[in-house]
Residue frames relative to the residue before (quaternion, step in Angstrom):
aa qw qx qy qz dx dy dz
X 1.0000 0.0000 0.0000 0.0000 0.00 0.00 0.00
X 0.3487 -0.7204 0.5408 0.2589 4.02 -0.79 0.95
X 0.6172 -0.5689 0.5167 0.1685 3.05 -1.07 0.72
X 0.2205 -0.6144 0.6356 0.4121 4.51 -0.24 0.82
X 0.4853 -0.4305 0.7138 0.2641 2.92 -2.28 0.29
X 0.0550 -0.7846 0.6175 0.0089 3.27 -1.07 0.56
X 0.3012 -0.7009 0.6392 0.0970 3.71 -1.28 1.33
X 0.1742 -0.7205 0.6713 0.0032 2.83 -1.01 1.33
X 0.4880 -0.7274 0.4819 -0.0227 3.71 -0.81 1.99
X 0.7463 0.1935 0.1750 0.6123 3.65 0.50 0.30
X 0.0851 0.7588 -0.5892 0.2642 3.38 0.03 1.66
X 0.5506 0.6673 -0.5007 0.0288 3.01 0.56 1.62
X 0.5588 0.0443 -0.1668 0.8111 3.86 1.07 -1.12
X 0.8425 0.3863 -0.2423 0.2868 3.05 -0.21 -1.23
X 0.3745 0.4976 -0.4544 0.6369 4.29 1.50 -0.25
X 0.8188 0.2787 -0.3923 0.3130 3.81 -0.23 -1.34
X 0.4969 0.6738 -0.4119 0.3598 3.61 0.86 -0.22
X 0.6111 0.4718 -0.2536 0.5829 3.64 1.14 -1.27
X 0.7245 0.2432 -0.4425 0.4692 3.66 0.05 -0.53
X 0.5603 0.2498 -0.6702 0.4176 3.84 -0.08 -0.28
X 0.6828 0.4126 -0.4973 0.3409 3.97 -0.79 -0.55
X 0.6566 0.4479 -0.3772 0.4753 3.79 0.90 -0.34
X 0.5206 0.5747 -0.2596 0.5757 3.86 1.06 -0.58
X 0.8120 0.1950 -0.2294 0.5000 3.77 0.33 -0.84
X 0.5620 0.5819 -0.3629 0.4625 3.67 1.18 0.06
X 0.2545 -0.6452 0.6203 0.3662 3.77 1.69 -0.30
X 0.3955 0.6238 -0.6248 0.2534 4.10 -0.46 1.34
X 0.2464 -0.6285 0.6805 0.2849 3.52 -0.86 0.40
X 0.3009 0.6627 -0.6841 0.0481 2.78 -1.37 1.23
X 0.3953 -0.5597 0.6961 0.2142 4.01 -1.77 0.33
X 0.3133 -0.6364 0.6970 -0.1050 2.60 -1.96 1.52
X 0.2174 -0.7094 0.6672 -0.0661 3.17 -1.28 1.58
X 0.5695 0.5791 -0.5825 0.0310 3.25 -1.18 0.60
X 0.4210 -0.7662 0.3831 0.2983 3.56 -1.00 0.53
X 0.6878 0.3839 -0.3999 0.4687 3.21 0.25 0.88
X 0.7535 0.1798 -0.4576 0.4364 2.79 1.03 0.79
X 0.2946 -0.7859 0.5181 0.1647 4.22 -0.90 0.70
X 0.7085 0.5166 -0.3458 0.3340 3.26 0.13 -0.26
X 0.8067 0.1485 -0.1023 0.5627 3.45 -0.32 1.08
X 0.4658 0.6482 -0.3280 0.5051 3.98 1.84 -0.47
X 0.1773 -0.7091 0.6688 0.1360 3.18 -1.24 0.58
X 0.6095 -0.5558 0.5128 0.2381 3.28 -1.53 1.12
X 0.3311 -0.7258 0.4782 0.3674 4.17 -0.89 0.43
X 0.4118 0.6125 -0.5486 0.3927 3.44 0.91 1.11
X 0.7487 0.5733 -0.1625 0.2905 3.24 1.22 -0.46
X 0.3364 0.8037 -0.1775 0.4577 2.82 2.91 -0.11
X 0.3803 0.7358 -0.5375 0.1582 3.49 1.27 -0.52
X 0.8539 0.3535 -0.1505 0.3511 3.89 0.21 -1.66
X 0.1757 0.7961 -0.4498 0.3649 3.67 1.67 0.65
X 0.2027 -0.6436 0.7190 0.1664 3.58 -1.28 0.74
X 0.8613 0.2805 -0.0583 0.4197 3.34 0.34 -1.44
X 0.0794 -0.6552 0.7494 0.0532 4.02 -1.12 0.20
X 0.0635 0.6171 -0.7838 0.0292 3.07 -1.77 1.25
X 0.2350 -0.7195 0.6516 0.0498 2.98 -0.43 1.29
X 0.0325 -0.7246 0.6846 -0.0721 3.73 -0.92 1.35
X 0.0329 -0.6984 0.6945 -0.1698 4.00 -0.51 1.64
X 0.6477 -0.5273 0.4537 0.3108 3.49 -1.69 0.84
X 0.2325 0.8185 -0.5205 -0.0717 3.36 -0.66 0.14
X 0.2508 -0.8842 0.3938 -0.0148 3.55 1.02 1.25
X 0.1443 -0.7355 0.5119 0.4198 3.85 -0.64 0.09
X 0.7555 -0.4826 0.4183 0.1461 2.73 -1.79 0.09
X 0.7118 -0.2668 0.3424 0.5522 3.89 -1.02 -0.48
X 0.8148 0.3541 -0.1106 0.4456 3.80 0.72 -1.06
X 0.3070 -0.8192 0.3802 0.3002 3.17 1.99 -0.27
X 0.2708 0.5991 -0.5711 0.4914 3.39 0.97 1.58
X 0.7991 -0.3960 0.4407 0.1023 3.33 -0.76 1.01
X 0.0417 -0.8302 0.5536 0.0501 3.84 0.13 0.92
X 0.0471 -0.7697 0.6319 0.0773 3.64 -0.18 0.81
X 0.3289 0.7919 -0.5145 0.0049 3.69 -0.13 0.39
X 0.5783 0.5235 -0.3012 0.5484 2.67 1.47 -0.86
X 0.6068 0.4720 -0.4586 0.4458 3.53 -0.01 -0.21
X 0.6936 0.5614 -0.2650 0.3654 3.39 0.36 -1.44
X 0.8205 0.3433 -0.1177 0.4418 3.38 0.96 -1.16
């Protein structure tokens, strides 16, 4: 059985964390992020993807709860 390819959304701690476990798991997978280009794929190029992990900042706050805005919005 092949293994899905999986895009990993956000390559940053927590995106680069998923690709090393994708890398030592032997997965094929493509990396989005916009700030970075080299070696990044564009999300036109996402067409033959099974999986999406979508990996967004989500820093805490003043009370150290977890800012979800960016999601939310």
């Amino acid at each position: 059985m092949n293994k899905p390819i999986v895009a990993v959304i956000g390559v940053g701690m927590v995106g680069g964390a998923v690709k090393k476990a994708l890398e030592f798991n032997d997965y094929e997978y493509k990396l989005v992020d916009r700030k970075m280009k080299y070696g990044y794929l564009e999300i036109d190029n996402l067409k033959n993807v099974d999986i999406f992990i979508i990996c967004v900042p989500t820093p805490p706050d003043e009370n150290f709860n977890c800012d979800t805005s960016i999601v939310e919005n």
